[in-house]
C-alpha positions as a Markdown table, in Angstrom:
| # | Residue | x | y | z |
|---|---|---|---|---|
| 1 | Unk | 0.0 | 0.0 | 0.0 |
| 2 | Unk | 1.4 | 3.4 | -0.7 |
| 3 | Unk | 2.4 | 5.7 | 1.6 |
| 4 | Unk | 0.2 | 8.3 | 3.2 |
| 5 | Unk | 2.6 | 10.1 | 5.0 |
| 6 | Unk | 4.7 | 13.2 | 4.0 |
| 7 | Unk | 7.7 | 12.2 | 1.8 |
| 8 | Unk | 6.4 | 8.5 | 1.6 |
| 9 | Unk | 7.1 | 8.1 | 5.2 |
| 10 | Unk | 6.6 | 4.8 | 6.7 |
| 11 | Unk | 5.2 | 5.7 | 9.9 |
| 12 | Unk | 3.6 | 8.4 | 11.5 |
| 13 | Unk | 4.5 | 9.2 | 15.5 |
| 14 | Unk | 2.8 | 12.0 | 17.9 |
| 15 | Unk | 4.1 | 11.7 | 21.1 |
| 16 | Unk | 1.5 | 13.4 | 23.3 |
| 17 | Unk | 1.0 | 14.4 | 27.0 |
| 18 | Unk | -1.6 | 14.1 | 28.6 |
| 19 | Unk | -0.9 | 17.3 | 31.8 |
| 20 | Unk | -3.9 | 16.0 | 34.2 |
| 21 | Unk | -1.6 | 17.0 | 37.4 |
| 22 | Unk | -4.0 | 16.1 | 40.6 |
| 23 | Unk | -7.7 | 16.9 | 38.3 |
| 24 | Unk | -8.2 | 13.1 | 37.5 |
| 25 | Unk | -8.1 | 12.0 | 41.0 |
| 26 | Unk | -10.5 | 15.0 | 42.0 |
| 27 | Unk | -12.7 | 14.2 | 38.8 |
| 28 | Unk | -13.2 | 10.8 | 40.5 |
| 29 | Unk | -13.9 | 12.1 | 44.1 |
| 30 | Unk | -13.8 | 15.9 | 45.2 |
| 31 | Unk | -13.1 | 14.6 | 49.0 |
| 32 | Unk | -10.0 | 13.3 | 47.9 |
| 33 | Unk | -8.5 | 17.1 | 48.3 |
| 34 | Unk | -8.0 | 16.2 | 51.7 |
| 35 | Unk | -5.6 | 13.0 | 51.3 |
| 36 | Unk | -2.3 | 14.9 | 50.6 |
| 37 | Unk | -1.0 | 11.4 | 49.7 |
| 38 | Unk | -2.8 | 11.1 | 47.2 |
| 39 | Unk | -3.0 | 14.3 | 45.7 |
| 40 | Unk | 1.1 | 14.7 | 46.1 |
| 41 | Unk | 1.0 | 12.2 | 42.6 |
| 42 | Unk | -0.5 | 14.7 | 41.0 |
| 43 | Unk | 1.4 | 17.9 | 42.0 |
| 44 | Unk | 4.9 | 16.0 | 41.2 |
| 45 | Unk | 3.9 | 15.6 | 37.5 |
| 46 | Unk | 3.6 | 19.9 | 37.6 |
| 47 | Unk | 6.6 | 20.0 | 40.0 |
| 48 | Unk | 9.0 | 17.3 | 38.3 |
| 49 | Unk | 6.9 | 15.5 | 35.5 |
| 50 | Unk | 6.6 | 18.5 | 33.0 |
| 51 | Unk | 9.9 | 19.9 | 33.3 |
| 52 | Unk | 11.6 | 16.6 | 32.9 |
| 53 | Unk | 9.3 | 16.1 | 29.9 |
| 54 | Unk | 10.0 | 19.2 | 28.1 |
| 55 | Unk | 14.0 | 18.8 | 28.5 |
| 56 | Unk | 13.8 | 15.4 | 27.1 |
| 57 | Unk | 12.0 | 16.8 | 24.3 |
| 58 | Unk | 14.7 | 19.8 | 24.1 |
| 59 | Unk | 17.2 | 17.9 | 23.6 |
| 60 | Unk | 15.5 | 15.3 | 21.1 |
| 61 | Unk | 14.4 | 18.2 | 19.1 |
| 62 | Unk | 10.5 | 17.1 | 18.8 |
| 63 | Unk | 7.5 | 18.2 | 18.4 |
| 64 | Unk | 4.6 | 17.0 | 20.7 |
| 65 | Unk | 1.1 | 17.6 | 21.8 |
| 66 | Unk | 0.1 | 18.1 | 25.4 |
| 67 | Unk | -3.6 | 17.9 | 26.5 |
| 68 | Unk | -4.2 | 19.9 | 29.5 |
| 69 | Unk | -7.8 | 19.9 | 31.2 |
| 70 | Unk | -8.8 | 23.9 | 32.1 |
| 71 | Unk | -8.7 | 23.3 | 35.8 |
| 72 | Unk | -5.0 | 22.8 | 35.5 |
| 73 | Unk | -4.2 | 25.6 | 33.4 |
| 74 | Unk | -5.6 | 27.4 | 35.7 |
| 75 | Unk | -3.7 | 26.1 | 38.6 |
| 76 | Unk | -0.4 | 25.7 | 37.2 |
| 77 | Unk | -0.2 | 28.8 | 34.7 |
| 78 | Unk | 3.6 | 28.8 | 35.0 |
| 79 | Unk | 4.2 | 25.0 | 33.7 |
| 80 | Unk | 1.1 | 25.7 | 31.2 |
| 81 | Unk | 2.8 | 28.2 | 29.5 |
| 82 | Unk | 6.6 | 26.8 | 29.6 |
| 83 | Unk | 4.5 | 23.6 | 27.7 |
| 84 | Unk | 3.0 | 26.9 | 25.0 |
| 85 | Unk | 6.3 | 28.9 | 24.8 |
| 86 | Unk | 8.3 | 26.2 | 24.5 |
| 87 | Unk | 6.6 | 25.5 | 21.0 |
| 88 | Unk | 4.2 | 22.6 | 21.7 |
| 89 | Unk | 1.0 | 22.4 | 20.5 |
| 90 | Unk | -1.7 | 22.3 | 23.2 |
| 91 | Unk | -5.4 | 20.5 | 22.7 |
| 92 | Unk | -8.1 | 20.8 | 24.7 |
| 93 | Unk | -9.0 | 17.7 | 27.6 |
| 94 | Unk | -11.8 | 18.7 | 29.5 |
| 95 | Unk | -12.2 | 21.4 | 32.3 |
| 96 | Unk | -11.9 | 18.9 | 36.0 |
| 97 | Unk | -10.8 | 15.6 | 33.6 |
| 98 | Unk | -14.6 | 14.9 | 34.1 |
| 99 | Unk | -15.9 | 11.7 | 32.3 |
| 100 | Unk | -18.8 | 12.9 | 30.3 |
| 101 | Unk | -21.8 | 10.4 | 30.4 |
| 102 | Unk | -24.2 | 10.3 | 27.6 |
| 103 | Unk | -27.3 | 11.2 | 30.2 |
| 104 | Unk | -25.8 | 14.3 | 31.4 |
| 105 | Unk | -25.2 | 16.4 | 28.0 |
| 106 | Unk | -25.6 | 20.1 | 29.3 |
| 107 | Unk | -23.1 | 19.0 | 32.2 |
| 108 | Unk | -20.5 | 17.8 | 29.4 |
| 109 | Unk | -21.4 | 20.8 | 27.6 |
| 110 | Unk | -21.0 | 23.1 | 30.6 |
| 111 | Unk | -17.6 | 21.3 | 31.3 |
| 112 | Unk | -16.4 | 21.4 | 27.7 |
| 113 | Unk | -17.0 | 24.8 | 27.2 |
| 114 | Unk | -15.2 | 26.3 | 30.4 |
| 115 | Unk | -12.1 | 24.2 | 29.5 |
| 116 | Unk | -12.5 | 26.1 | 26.6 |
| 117 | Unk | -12.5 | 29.4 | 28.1 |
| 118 | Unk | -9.7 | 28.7 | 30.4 |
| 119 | Unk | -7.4 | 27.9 | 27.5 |
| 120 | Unk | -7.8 | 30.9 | 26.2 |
| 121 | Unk | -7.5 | 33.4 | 29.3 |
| 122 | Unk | -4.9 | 31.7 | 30.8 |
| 123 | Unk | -2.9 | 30.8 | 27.5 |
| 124 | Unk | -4.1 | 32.7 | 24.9 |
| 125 | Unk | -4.9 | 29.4 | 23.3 |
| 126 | Unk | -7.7 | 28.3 | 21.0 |
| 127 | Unk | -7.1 | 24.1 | 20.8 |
| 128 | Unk | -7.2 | 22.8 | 17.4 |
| 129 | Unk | -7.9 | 19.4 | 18.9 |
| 130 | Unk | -9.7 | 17.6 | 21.3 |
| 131 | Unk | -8.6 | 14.1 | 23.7 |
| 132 | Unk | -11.7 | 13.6 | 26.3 |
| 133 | Unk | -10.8 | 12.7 | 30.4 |
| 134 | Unk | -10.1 | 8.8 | 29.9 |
| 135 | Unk | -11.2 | 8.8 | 26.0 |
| 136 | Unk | -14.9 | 8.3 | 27.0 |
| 137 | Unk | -17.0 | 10.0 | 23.9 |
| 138 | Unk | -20.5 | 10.3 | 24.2 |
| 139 | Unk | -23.4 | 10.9 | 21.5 |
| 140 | Unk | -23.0 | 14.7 | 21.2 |
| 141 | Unk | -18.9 | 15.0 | 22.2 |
| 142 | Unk | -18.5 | 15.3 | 18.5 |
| 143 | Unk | -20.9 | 18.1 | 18.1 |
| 144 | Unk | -19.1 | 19.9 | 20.9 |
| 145 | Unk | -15.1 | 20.0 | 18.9 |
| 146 | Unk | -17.3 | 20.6 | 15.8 |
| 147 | Unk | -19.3 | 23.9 | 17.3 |
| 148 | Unk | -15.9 | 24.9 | 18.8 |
| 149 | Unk | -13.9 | 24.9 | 15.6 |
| 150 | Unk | -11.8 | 22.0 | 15.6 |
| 151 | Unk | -9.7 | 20.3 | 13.5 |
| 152 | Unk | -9.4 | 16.5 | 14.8 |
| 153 | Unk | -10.9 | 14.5 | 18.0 |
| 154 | Unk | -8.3 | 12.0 | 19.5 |
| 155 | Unk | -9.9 | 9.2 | 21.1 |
| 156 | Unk | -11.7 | 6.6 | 19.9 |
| 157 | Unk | -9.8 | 3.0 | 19.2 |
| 158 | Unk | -11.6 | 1.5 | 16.3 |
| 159 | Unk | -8.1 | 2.0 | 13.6 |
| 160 | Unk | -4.7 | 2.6 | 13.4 |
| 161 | Unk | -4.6 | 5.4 | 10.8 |
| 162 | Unk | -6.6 | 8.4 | 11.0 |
| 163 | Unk | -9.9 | 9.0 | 9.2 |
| 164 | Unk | -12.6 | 11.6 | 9.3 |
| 165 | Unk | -15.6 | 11.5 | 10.4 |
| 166 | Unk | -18.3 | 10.7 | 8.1 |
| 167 | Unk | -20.9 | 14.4 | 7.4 |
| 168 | Unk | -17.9 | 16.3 | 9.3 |
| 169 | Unk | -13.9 | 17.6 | 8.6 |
| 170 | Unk | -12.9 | 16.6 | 11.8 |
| 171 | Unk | -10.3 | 13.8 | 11.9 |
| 172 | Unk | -9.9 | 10.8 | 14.3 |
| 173 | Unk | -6.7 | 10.3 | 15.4 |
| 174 | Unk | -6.7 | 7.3 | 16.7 |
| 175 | Unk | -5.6 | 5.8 | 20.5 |
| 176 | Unk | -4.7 | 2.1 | 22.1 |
| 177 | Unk | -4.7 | 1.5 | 26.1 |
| 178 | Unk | -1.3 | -0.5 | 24.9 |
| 179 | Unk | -0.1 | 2.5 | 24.4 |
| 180 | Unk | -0.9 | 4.6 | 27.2 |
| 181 | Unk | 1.5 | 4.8 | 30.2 |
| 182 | Unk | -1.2 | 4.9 | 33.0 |
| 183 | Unk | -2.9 | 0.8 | 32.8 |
| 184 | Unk | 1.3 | -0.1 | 33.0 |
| 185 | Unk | 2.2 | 2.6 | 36.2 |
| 186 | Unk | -0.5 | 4.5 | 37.8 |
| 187 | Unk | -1.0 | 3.0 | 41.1 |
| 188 | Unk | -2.5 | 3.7 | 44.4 |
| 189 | Unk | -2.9 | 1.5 | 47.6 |
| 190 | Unk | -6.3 | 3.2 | 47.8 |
| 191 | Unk | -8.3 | 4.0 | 44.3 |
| 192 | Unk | -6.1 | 1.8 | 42.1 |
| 193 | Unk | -4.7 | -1.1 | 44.0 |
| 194 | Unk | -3.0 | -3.2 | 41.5 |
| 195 | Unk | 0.5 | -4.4 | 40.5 |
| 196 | Unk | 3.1 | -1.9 | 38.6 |
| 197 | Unk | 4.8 | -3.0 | 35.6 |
| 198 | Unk | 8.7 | -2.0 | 35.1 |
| 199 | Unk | 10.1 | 0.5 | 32.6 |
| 200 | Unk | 12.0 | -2.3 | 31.1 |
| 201 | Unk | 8.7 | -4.6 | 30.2 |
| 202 | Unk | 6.6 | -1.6 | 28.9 |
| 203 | Unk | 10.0 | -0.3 | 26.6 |
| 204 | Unk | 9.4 | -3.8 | 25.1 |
| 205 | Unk | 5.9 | -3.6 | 24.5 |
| 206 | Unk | 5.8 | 0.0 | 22.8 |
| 207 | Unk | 9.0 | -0.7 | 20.6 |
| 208 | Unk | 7.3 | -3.7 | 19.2 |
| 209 | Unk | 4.2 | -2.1 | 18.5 |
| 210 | Unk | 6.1 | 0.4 | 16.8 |
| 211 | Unk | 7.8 | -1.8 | 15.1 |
| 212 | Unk | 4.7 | -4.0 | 14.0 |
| 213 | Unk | 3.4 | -0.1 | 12.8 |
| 214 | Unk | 6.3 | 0.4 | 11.3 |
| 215 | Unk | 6.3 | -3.0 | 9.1 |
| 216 | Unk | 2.2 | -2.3 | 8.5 |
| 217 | Unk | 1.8 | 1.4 | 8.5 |
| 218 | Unk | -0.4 | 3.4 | 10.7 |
| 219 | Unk | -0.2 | 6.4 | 13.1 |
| 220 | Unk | 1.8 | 5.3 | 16.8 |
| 221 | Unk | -0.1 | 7.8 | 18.8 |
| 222 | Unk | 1.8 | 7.6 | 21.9 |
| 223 | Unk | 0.1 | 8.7 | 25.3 |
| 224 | Unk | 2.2 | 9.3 | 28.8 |
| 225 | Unk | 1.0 | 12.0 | 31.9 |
| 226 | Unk | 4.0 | 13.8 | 33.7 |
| 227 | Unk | 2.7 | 12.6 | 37.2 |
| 228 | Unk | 3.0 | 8.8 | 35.4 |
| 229 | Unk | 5.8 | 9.0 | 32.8 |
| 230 | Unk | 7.8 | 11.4 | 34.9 |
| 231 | Unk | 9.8 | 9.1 | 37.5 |
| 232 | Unk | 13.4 | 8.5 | 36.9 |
| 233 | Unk | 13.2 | 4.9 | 35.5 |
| 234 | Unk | 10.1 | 5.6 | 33.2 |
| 235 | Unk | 11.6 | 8.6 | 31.7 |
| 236 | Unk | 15.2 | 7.0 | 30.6 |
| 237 | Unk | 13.1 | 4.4 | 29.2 |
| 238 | Unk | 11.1 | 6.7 | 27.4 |
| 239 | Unk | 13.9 | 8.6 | 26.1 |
| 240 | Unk | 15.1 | 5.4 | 24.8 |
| 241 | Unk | 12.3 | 4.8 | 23.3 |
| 242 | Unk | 12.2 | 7.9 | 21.3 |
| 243 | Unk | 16.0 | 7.3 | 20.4 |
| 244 | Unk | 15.0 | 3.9 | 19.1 |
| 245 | Unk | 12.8 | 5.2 | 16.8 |
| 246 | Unk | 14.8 | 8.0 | 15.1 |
| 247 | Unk | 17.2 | 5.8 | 14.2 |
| 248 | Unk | 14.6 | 3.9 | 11.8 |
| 249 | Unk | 14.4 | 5.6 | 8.3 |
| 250 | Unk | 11.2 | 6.8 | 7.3 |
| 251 | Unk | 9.4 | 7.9 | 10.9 |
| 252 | Unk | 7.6 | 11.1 | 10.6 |
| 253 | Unk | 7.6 | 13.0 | 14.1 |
| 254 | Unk | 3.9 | 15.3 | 14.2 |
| 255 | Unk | 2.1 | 17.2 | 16.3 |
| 256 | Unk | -1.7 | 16.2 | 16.3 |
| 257 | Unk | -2.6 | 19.5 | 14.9 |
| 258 | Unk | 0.1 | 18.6 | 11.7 |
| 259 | Unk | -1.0 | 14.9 | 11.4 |
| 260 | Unk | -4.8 | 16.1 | 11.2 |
| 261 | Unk | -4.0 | 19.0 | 8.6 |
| 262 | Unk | -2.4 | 16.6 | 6.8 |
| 263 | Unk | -4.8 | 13.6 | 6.8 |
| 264 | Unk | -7.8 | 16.5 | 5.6 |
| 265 | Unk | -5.5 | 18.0 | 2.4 |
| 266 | Unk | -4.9 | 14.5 | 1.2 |
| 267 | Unk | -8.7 | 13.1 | 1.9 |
| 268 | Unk | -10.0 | 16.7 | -0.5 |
C-alpha cells in the first residue's frame, strides 16, 4: 500500500502528553482534596513531571502535543505556558478531567466549554484538537469539537490510521490503552490497587508495537502523563524509546494539529 505520510514516510509518530496534574483524581472524588498522599501524585507531574518532559523533548528536538484539562491551566499557569512557549502544540482535555456520560449532555457541555474558556484566558490558546478525560466519547462529544472549531478529536480505538468522520472535517486520530502509560504505572494502595509493571517490560511492548506499525503502517499515537511517565526509571526508558525510533528511516515526528491538517489535504 502506498504511503500516506509526508515524503512517503513509513510511519507516522505523535508523542503526546496528557498534563492531568492532581484533576483526575478530583474528577473521580472531590473529598480526595483532603488525602495529601494522594493528591502529592498529581502535583509531582507539575513540580518534576513536565519539566523533565520538556528537557527530554529539548534535547530530542520534537515536536509534541500536550492535553491539559482547564482546571490545571488554571492552577499551574507557570508550567502551562513553559508547555506553549516552549513551541508545543496544546489540545483541549476537559475542564476537571470529568468523564462525560451520555445522560448528562448540558453537564459535558457546561464542562467542555469552560475548558474552553480557560485555555484561552490563561494561554491565549484556542485548541485545534480535542482528547476527552479517559477517551470516553459520548453521543454529542463530536458536536461539541465541531461547534468549537476544531480540526481533529483523539480518542476513539476503532483503527490505526486516521480517518474523518463521516458528514464532518474533523479527523480521528486514533488511541490504544497499549499505548498509554497509565494501565502499566498508575498506582495507588487506595483508588487503584494493582501491580506496577517495570520501565523495562513496557520499553518492550511499545517498541514492538512500533515496530509491528512500522512494518504495516499506521499512526503510533503515543500517550504518557508527567505525574505517570515522569519518575526517573520511566523517563530513561522513554527517552530510549524515542531514540529507538529515530534511528529507523522513514518515521515522521507530528504534532496532532500537523497529522490532522495533513490527513484533511490528502482526503480533499
Amino acid at each position: 500500500m502506498p504511503s500516506p505520510w509526508p515524503k512517503h514516510a513509513r510511519i507516522a509518530v505523535t508523542l503526546t502528553f496528557d498534563f492531568d496534574a492532581e484533576s483526575g483524581w478530583l474528577s473521580r472524588d472531590p473529598a480526595l482534596k483532603d488525602r495529601p498522599g494522594i493528591m502529592s501524585q498529581g502535583w509531582y507531574g507539575a513540580k518534576v513531571g513536565v519539566p523533565r518532559i520538556l528537557r527530554v523533548l529539548k534535547a530530542e528536538k520534537l515536536p509534541a502535543t500536550f492535553f491539559i484539562p482547564g482546571w490545571v491551566v488554571e492552577k499551574y499557569p507557570a508550567e502551562s505556558a513553559m508547555i506553549r512557549d516552549a513551541g508545543y502544540e496544546i489540545g483541549h482535555h476537559g475542564y476537571l478531567h470529568e468523564r462525560a456520560t451520555p445522560d448528562n449532555p448540558e453537564g459535558e457541555r457546561d464542562a467542555f466549554a469552560k475548558g474552553m474558556r480557560a485555555l484561552d484566558a490563561v494561554l491565549g490558546v484556542t485548541p485545534a484538537g480535542y482528547r476527552a478525560p479517559a477517551w470516553d466519547l459520548t453521543p454529542i462529544t463530536l458536536d461539541c469539537v465541531k461547534q468549537h472549531g476544531m480540526t481533529y478529536s483523539s480518542n476513539l480505538m476503532d483503527d490505526v490510521f486516521p480517518y474523518v468522520h463521516p458528514g464532518t472535517s474533523i479527523v480521528e486520530l486514533p488511541v490504544q490503552w497499549v499505548l498509554d502509560d497509565a494501565p502499566y504505572f498508575m498506582f495507588n494502595p487506595l483508588v487503584l490497587n494493582r501491580p506496577m509493571n517495570t520501565a523495562e517490560a513496557i520499553y518492550g511492548v511499545w517498541r514492538d508495537e512500533f515496530l509491528a506499525m512500522y512494518e504495516w503502517g499506521g499512526l503510533f499515537n503515543l500517550t504518557c502523563h508527567p505525574e505517570v511517565v515522569g519518575h526517573g526509571s520511566r523517563m530513561l526508558m522513554l527517552r530510549r524509546l524515542i531514540r529507538f525510533m529515530k534511528k529507523q528511516k522513514g518515521v515522521w515526528f507530528a504534532t496532532c494539529r500537523e497529522v490532522a491538517q495533513h490527513w484533511l489535504t490528502r482526503s480533499r
